[in-house]
Biotite code that builds the C-alpha atoms (Angstrom):
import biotite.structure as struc

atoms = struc.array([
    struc.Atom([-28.939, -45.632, -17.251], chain_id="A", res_id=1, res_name="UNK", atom_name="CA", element="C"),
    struc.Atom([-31.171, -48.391, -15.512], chain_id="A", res_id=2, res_name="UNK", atom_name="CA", element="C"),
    struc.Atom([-33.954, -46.884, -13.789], chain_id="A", res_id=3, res_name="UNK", atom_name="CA", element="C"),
    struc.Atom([-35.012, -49.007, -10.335], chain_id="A", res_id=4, res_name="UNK", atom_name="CA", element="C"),
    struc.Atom([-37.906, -51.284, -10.845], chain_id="A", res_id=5, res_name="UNK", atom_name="CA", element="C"),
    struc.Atom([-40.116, -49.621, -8.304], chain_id="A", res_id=6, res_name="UNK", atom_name="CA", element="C"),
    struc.Atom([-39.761, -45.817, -10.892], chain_id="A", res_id=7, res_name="UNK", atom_name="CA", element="C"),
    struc.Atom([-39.988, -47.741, -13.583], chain_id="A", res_id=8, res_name="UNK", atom_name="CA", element="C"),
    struc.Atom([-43.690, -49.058, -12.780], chain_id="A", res_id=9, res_name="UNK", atom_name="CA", element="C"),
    struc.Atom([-44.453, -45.369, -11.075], chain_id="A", res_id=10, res_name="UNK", atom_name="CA", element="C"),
    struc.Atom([-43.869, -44.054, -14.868], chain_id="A", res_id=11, res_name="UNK", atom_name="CA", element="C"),
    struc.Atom([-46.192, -47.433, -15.878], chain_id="A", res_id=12, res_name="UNK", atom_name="CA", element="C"),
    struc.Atom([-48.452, -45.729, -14.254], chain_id="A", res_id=13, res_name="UNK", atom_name="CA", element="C"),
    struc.Atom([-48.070, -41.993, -15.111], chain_id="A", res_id=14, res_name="UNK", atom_name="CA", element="C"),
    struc.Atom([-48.524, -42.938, -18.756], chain_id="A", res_id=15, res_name="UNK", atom_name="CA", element="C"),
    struc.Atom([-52.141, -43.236, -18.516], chain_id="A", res_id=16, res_name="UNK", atom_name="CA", element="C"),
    struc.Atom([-52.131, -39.324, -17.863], chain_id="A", res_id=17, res_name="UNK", atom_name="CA", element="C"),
    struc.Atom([-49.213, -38.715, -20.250], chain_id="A", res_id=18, res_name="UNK", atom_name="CA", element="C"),
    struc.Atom([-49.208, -42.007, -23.420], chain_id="A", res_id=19, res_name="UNK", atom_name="CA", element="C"),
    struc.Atom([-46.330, -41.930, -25.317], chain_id="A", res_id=20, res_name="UNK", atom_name="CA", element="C"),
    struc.Atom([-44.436, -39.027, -23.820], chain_id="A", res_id=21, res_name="UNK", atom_name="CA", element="C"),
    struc.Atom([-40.757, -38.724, -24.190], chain_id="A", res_id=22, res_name="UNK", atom_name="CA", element="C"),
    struc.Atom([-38.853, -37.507, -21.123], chain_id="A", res_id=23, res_name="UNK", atom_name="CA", element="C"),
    struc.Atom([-35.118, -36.500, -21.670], chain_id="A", res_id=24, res_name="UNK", atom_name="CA", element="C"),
    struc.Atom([-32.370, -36.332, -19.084], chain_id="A", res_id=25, res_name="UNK", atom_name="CA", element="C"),
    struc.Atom([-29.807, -34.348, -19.137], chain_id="A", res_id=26, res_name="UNK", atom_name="CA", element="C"),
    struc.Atom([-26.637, -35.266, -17.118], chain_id="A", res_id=27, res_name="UNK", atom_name="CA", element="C"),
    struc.Atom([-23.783, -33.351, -18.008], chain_id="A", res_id=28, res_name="UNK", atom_name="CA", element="C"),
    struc.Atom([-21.796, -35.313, -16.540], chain_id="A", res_id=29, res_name="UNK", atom_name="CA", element="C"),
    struc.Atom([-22.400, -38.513, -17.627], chain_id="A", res_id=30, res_name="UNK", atom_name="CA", element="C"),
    struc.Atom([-24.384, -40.152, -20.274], chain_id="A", res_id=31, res_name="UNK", atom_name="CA", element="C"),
    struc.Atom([-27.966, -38.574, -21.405], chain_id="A", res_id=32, res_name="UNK", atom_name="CA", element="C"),
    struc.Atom([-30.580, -40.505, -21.893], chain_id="A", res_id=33, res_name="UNK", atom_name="CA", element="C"),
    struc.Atom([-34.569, -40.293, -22.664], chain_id="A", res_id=34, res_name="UNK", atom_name="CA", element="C"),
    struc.Atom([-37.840, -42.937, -21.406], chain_id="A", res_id=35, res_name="UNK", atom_name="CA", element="C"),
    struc.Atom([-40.580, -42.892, -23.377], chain_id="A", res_id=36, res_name="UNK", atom_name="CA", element="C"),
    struc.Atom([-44.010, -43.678, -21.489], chain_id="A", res_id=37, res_name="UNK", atom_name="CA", element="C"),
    struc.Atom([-46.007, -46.732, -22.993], chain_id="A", res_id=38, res_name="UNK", atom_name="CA", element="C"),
    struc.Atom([-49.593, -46.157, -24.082], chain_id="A", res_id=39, res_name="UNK", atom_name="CA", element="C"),
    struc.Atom([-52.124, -46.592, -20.733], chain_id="A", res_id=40, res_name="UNK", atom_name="CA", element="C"),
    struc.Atom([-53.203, -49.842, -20.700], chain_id="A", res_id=41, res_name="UNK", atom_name="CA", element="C"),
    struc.Atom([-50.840, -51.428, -23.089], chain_id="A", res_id=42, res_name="UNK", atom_name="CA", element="C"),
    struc.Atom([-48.089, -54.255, -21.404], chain_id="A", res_id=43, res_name="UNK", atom_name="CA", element="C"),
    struc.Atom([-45.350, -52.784, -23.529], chain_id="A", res_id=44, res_name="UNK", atom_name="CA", element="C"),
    struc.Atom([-42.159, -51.760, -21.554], chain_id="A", res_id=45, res_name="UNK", atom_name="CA", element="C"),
    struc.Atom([-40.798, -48.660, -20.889], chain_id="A", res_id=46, res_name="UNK", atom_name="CA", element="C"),
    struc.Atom([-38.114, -47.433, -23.196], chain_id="A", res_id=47, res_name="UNK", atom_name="CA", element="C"),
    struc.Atom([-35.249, -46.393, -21.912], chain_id="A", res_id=48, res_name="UNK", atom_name="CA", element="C"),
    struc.Atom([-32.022, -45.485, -24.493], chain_id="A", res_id=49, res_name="UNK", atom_name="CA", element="C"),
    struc.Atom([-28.740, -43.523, -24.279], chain_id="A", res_id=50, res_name="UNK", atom_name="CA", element="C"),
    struc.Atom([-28.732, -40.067, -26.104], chain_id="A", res_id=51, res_name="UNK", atom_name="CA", element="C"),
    struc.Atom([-31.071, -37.656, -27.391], chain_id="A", res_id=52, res_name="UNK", atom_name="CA", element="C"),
    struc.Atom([-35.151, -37.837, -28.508], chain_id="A", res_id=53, res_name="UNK", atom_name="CA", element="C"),
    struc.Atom([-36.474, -35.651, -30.817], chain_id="A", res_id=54, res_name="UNK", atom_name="CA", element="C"),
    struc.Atom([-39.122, -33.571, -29.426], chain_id="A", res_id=55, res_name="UNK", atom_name="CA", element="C"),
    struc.Atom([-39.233, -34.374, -25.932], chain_id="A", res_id=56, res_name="UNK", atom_name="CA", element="C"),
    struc.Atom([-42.116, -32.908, -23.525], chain_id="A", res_id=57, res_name="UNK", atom_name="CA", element="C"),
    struc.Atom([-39.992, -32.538, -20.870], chain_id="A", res_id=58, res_name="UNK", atom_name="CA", element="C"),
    struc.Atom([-36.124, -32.038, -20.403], chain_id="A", res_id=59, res_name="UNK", atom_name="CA", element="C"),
    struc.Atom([-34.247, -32.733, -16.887], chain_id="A", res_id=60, res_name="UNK", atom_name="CA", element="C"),
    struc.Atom([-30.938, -31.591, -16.308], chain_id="A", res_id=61, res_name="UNK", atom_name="CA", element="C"),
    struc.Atom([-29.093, -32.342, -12.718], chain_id="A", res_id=62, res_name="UNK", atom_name="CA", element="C"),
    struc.Atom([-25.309, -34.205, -12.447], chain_id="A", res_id=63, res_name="UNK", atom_name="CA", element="C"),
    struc.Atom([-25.725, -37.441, -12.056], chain_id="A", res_id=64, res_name="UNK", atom_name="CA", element="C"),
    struc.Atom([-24.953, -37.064, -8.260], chain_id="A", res_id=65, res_name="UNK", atom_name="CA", element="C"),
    struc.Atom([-28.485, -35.826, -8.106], chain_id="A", res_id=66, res_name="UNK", atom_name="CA", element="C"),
    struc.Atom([-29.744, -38.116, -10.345], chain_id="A", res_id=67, res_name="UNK", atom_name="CA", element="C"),
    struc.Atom([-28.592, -41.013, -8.115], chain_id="A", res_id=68, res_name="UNK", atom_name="CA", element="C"),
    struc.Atom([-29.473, -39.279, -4.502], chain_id="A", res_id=69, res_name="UNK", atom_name="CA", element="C"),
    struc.Atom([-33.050, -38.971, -6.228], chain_id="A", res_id=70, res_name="UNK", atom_name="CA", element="C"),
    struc.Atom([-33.301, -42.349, -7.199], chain_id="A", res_id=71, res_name="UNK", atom_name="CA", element="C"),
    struc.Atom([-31.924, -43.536, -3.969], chain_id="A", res_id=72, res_name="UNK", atom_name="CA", element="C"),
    struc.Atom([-34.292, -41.552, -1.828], chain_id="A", res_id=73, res_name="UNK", atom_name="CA", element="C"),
    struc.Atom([-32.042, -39.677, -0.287], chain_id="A", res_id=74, res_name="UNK", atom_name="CA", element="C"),
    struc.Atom([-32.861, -36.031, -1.771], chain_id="A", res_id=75, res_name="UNK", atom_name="CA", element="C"),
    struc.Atom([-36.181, -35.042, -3.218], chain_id="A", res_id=76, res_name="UNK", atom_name="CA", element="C"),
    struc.Atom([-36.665, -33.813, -6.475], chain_id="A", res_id=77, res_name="UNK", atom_name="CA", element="C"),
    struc.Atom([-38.918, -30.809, -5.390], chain_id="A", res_id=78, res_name="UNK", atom_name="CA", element="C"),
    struc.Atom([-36.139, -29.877, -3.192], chain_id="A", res_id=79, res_name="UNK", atom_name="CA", element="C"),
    struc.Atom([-33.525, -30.479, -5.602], chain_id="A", res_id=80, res_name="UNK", atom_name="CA", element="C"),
    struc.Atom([-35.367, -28.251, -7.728], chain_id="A", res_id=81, res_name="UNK", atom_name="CA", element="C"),
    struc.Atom([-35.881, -25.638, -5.537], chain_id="A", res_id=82, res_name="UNK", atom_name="CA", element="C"),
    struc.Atom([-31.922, -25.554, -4.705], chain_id="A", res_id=83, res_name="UNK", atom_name="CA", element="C"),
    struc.Atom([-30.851, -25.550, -8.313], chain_id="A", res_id=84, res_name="UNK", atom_name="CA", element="C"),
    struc.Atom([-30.072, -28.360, -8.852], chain_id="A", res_id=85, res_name="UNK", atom_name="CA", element="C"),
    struc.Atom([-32.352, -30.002, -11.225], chain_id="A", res_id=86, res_name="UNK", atom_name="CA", element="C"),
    struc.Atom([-33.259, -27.673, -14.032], chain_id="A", res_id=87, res_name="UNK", atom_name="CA", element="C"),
    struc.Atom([-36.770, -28.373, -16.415], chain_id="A", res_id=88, res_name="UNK", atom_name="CA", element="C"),
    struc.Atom([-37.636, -27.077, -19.692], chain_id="A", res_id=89, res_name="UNK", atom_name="CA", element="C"),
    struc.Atom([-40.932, -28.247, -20.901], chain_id="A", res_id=90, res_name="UNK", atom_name="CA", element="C"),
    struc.Atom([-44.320, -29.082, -19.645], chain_id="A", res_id=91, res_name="UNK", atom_name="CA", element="C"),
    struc.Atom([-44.499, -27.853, -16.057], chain_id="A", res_id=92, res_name="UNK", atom_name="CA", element="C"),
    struc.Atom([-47.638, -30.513, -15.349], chain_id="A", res_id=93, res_name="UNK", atom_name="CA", element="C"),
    struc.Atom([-45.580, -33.302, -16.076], chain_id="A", res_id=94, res_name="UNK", atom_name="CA", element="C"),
    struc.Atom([-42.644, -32.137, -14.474], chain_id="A", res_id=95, res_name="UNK", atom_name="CA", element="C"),
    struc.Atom([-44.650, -31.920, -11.429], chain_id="A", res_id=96, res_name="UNK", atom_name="CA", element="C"),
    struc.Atom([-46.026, -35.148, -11.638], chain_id="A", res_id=97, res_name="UNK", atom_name="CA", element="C"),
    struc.Atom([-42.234, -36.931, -12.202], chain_id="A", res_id=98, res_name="UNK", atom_name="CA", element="C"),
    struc.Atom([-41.433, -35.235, -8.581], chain_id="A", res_id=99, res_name="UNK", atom_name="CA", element="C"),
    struc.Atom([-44.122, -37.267, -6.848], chain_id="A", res_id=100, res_name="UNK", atom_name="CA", element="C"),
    struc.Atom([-42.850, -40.894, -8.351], chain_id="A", res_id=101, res_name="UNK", atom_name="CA", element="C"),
    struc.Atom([-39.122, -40.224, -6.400], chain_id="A", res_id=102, res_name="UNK", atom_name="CA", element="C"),
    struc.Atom([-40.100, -40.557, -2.973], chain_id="A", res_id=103, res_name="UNK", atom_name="CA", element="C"),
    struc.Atom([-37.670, -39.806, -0.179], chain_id="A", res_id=104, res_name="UNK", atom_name="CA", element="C"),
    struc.Atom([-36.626, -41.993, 2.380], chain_id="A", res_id=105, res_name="UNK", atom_name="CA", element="C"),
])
């Protein structure tokens, strides 16, 4: 999955808080896929690969349908979460934080 330009630098930017965090996505049905934050500071790019990570500090799961309307700005990703939609296991803080980068339209 290809993340927009304009989340990909919002996560440029959360790395500073979070360095070398792996996020994993969960879409079951479609592809998963995982984006590992770059160290603060550093110009490497954000890594984004089909499957699984090991260990990752946060785990999404929504359909891909959500996953696109959330990318597109056309549903937020508090509200998605708050209608069951998007599911989280993991760290709560940084969950939180990937809701504010996905802003709605």
């Amino acid at each position: 999955m290809q993340l927009p330009e304009p989340i990909i630098e919002r996560l440029q930017r959360l790395s500073c808080l979070h360095p070398l965090t792996r996020v994993q996505f969960r879409l079951p049905d479609a592809s998963d896929f995982y984006v590992i934050l770059p160290p603060c500071g550093e110009n490497g790019p954000l890594i984004s690969r089909f499957g699984q990570t090991d260990d990752p500090r946060v785990v999404l799961e929504m359909s891909e349908r959500t996953l696109d309307a959330i990318l597109g700005g056309t549903l937020s990703a508090r509200h998605a979460f708050l209608l069951g939609d998007l599911c989280y296991t993991g760290d709560r803080d940084l969950a939180a934080a990937l809701a504010d980068l996905f802003p709605v339209a």
